[in-house]
N, C-alpha and C positions, 0 to 999 in steps of 0.2 A: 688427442687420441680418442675417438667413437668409440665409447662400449657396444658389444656386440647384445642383442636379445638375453643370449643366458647371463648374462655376466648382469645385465640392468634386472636380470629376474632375481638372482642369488642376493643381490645388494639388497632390492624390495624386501625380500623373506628376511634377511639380517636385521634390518632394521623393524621388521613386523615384531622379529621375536623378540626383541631388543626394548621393547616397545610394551607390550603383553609381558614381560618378564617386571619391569617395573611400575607398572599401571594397572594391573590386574589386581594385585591386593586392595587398593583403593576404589580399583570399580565393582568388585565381588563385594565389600564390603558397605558402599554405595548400593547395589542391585536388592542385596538383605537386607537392607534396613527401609528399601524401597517397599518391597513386599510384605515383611513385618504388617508394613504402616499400611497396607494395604487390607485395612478388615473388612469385615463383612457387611459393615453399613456402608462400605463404599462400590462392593461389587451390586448391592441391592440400588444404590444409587445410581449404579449404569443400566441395571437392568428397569426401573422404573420409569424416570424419568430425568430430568435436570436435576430434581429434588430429592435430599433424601428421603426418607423415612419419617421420619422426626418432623422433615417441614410440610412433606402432606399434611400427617396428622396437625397440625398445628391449623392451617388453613383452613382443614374444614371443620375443626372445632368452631375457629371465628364463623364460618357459615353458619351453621347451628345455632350458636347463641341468638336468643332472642328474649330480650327484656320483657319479661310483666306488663300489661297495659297500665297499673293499677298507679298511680303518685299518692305523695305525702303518707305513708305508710308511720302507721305509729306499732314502735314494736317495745316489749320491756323482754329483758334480759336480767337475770341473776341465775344461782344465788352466791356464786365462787368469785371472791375478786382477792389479787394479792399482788405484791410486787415480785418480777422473777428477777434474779441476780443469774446472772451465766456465765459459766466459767469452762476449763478444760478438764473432762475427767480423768484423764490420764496424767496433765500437771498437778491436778491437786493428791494423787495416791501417791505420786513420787512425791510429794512433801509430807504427806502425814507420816511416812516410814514407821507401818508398826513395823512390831516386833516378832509378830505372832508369825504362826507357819504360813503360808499362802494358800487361801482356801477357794474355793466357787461350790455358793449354795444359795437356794432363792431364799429370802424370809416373808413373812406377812407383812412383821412391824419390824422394826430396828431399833431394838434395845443399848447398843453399844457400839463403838466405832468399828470394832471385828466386823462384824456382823452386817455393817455398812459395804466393806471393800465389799467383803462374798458375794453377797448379793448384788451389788453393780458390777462385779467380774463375770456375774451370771447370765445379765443384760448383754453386757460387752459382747460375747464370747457369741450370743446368737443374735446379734445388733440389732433387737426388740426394743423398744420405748416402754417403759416401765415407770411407774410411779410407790414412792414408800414411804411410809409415815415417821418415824423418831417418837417413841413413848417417854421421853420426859426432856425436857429444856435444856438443862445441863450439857447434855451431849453435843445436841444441837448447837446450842450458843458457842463451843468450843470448835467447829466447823465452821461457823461463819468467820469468827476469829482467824483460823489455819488460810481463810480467803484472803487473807491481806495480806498484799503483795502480787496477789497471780492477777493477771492481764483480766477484767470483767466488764461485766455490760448489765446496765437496769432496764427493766423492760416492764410493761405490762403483764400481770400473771393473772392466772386463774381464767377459766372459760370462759365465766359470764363476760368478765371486763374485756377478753381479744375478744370475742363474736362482737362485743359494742364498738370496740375500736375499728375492727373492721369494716362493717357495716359503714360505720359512717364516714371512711372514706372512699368505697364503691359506691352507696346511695347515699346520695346529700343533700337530698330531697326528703328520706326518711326523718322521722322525729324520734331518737334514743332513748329509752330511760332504762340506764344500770341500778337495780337493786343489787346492793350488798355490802360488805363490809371494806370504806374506801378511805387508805388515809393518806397523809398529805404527800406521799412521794407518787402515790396510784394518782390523786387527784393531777398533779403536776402534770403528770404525766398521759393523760386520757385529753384529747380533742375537744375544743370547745363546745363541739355540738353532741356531745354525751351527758345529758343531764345527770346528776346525782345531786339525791336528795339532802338535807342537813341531818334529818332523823337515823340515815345509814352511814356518818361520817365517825370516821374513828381516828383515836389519835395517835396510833403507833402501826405503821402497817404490819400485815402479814407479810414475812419471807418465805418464797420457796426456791430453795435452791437446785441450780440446770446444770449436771452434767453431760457436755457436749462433748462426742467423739465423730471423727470423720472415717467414710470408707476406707477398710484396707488400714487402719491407724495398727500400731502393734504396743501391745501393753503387757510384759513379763509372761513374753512366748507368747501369746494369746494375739490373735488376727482378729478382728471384726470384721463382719462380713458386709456392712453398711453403714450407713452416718445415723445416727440416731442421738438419744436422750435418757438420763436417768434423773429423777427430780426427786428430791426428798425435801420433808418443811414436819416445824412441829405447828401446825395451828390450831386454834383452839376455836375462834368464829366460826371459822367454814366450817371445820370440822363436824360442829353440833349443830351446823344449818339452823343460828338461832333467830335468823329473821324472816323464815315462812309467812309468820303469820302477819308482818311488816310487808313480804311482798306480793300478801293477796289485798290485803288491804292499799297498799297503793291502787294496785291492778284492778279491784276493784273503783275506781275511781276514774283512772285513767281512762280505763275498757282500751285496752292494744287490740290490734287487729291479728298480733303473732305472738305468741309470749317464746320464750327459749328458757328453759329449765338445762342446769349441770350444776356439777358437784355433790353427786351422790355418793362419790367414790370415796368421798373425804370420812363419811361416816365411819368407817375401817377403825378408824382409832376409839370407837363408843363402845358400852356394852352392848347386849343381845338385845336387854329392853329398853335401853335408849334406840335405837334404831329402829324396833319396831315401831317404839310411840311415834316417834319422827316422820316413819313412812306410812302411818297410820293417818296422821294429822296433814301429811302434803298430798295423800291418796283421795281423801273427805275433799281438802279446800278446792281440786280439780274436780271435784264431783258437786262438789254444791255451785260452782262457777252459776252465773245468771244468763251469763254469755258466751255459748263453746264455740269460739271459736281457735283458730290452726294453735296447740303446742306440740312444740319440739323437745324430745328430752336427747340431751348429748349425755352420752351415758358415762365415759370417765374410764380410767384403768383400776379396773377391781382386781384384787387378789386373793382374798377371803371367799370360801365357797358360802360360809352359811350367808354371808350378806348377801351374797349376788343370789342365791337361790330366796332369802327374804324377800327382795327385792320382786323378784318371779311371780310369789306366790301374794304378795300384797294386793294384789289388783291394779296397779300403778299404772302398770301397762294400757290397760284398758281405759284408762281416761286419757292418754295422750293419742294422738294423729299420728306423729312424727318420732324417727329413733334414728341416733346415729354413733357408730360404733367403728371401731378400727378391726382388724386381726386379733389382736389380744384379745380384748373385750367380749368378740364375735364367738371365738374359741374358747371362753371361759364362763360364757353364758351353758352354753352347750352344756360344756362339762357338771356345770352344777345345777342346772336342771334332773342330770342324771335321764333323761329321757328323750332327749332328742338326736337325733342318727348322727353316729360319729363323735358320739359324747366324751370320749377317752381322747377324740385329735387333738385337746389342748396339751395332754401327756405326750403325747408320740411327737408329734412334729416338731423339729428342727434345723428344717430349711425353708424351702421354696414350698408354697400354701396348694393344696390340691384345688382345683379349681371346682371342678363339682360337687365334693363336700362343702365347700364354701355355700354354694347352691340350692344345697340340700337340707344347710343347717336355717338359712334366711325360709325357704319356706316353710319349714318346720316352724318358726316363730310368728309368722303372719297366719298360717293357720292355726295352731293354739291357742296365738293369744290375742288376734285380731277379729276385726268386727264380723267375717266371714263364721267362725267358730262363735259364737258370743255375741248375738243381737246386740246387746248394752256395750260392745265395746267401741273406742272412736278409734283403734290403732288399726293401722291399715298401710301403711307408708314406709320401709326402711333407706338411709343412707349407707353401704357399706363403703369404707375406704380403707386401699391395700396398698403399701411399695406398689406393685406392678398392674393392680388394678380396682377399677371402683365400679360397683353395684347397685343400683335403685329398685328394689323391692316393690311394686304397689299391690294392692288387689284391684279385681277388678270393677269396680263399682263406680270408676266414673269422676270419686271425687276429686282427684287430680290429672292436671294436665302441663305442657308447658315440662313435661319431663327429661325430655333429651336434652334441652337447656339446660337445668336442674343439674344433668349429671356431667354435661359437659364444661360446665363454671365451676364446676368442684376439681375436675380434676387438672383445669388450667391454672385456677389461682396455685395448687398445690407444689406445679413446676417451677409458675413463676416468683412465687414468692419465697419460694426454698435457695432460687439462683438472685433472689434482690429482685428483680423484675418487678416493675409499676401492672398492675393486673389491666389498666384500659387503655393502655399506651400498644397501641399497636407497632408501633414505629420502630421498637427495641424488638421484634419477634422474630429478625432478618439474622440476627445476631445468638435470639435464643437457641436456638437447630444445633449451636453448635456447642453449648453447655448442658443439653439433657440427652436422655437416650432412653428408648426404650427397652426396656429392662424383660419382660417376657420373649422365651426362645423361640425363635422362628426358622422357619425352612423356606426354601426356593424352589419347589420343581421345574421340569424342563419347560414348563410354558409361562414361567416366572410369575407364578402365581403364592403370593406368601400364605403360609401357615402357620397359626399362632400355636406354640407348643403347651397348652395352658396346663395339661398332667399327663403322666405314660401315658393313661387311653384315651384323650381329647385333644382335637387339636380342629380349631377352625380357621375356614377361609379368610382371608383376610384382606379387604381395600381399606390404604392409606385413606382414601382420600371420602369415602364414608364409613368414619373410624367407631360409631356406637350399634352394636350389635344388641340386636331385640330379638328376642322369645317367650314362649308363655308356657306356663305349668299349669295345668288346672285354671282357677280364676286369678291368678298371679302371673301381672305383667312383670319382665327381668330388663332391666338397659344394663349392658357390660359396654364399657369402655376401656383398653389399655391407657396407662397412666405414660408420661416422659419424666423421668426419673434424674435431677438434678445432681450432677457428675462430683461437683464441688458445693454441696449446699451452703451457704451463710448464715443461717436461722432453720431450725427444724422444728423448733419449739411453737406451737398455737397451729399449726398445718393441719390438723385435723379440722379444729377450731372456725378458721378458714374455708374449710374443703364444707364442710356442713351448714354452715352459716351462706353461704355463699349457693350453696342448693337449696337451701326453702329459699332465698330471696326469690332467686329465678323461678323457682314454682308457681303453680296457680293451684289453690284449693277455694274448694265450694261444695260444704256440708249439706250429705242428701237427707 
């Protein structure tokens, strides 16, 4: 029997609805979780190109990069070396179980294990990298103790010793010499081509210990807003920076072509007049030098205003070239200056970094306390480095060049070495795109032209694919670069370390 037209139409429709009544919850819930997935680096990825976002900027950082003419480079490095132990901060607070109320407050020092949590709940809570000292052993020794058991990792610590680790496995043509206090787990552990002397060998290392938290990690109620670190140690070597005059007297010998000064920050735990002696005595030994050529000072996380404001007013500044600082550092100089615009922003903020304050506050320090302001000063030069972006400071005078390099080797290795990534392996970089992101806010207009959202009232144009933006203030050259922000970092710890060290290498200086 032939069905007629209506009769083959009514069947169609029964079985359509028949069909949509049982399948529609499963493809509604398929189409949502399509679109979900559907973010916004993927619509900027249709509107650009094949590539996303991520992989422009990646390619034409490798364009940019361009090595130093210069080989066999001898560089010395101190004065901070330690061994870091790293651990989880959120497993080690669930083992300590005080007893006390649950508090959040920042400290200077850290007199007692209270006073520990507070203060790393204070870090957590605005997922800042923070550094804090322990005033007496006791405490300490019972924290390394409470580590046994939790899942950790040894590592190289202290500045001077990653800047030398590092180094010598980017340039391995370079000739190392770490001054500082190295003992036998550091030594083990440092690269063969890192000299260290017998006169700086000690025989119980320095501990500092890393607490590591991941974005989004959640710690009694408390979210962090980033992966970051909080490092405490009780030291006593670094602390009193007791081989200055060890590592001029090397250096004097030697004659490096680059010296890298850190560990200022460790002074925190001296008194008033030990640290001024201190910074009296490393102020002179940079001034009497026979030979000025390129220093670096990597300046450290300070928390004490009178230090960092000692610090200011010593002159110090003025005999180094080179300064490199993170966020905290940048924002805490400010503040204890008491004079430079925006000096309260280290009070106030507690998100996302205003971009032109950041701008504001960098030329403010090249003009105060750089060679521009101050015939007798050699400072002239800043690295800044941020989550979402990094900054090069010069004046303009010429004496460096080879800067876009410079800023763009700092903010790669930062990517790649936060996701594991080998930094001159190109071959792994097909794969990076999909573990970093760009982390500063963007828009699209109708002619799919990106714009970088950098503060309410700034926002500029933006091509992936020539990703370092240059301007000039007065005699002060700016390179901005946006940074890719490693989604699931491995290591956070030495990223700075890295990011700065890895920008004088690629630099070129020449004293006018």
């Amino acid at each position: 029997m032939e069905m007629n037209e209506t009769a083959r139409f009514k069947l169609l429709l029964a079985f359509m609805t028949m069909f949509i009544a049982v399948c529609y919850p499963v493809v509604k819930l398929y189409l949502e979780t399509y679109l979900d997935n559907l973010s916004e680096k993927t619509i900027i990825k249709s509107n650009l190109s094949s590539d996303s976002i991520e992989s422009e900027i990646i390619k034409a950082w490798n364009k940019l990069l361009k090595k130093p003419e210069r080989k066999n480079i001898k560089i010395a490095i101190g004065m901070n070396t330690n061994v870091d132990l790293i651990i989880s901060g959120t497993e080690f607070f669930k083992k300590l179980k005080l007893n006390e109320p649950n508090g959040i407050k920042n400290h200077e020092m850290i007199e007692n294990l209270k006073q520990f949590k507070e203060c790393f709940m204070h870090f957590f809570r605005r997922g800042s990298a923070a550094e804090r000292f322990f005033t007496n052993s006791g405490d300490f020794e019972k924290v390394l103790e409470l580590v046994t058991g939790l899942k950790q990792q040894w590592f190289i610590g202290g500045n001077a010793a990653l800047m030398a680790q590092g180094i010598s496995k980017r340039f391995i043509d370079a000739e190392i010499l770490l001054i500082g206090p190295v003992g036998p787990k550091l030594k083990e552990l440092l690269s063969n081509n890192v000299r260290v002397l017998d006169d700086t060998f000690i025989e119980k290392d320095e501990v500092h210990l890393i607490l590591e938290y991941e974005a989004k990690e959640t710690f009694e109620n408390i979210q962090t807003p980033q992966a970051n670190r909080f490092i405490v140690s009780y030291d006593v070597k670094n602390s009193r920076m007791e081989l200055i005059d060890e590592f001029f007297n090397i250096t004097s010998i030697q004659k490096p072509d680059i010296t890298i000064i850190s560990g200022l920050h460790l002074l925190e735990t001296q008194n008033s007049s030990y640290r001024s002696e201190t910074l009296k005595k490393l102020t002179n030994q940079l001034k009497n030098r026979l030979e000025k050529k390129m220093v670096h000072l990597e300046l450290g996380s300070i928390s004490e205003k009178f230090l960092m404001s000692t610090i200011l007013n010593s002159g110090l500044l003025n005999e180094i070239n080179s300064l490199g600082l993170n966020e905290q550092e940048l924002l805490f100089l400010a503040y204890a200056s008491e004079k430079a615009p925006h000096s309260n922003y280290y009070m106030e903020s507690s998100g996302a970094l205003e971009y032109i304050k950041i701008v504001d506050i960098l030329e403010w320090i090249l003009s105060t306390y750089g060679s521009k302001a101050n015939s007798k000063s050699q400072f002239s030069r800043i690295h800044f480095h941020y989550l979402k972006f990094h900054i090069i400071a010069e004046n303009g005078a010429g004496e460096w060049s080879n800067s876009i390099s410079s800023l763009v080797s700092g903010s790669k290795i930062a990517a790649k070495q936060a996701c594991g990534f080998d930094f001159d392996d190109l071959s792994n970089e097909v794969a990076l795109e999909d573990f970093v992101e760009m982390k500063i806010p963007y828009e699209v207009d109708e002619n799919k032209n990106i714009f970088l959202k950098m503060d309410q009232e700034n926002a500029f144009k933006f091509n992936a694919s020539e990703p370092v933006i240059q301007f000039q203030r007065g005699n002060i050259q700016f390179y901005f670069t946006p940074t890719l922000v490693c989604k699931k970092p491995l290591k956070t710890v030495g990223l700075g370390d890295a990011i700065s060290s890895n920008g004088i290498l690629y630099t070129e200086f020449r004293k006018i």
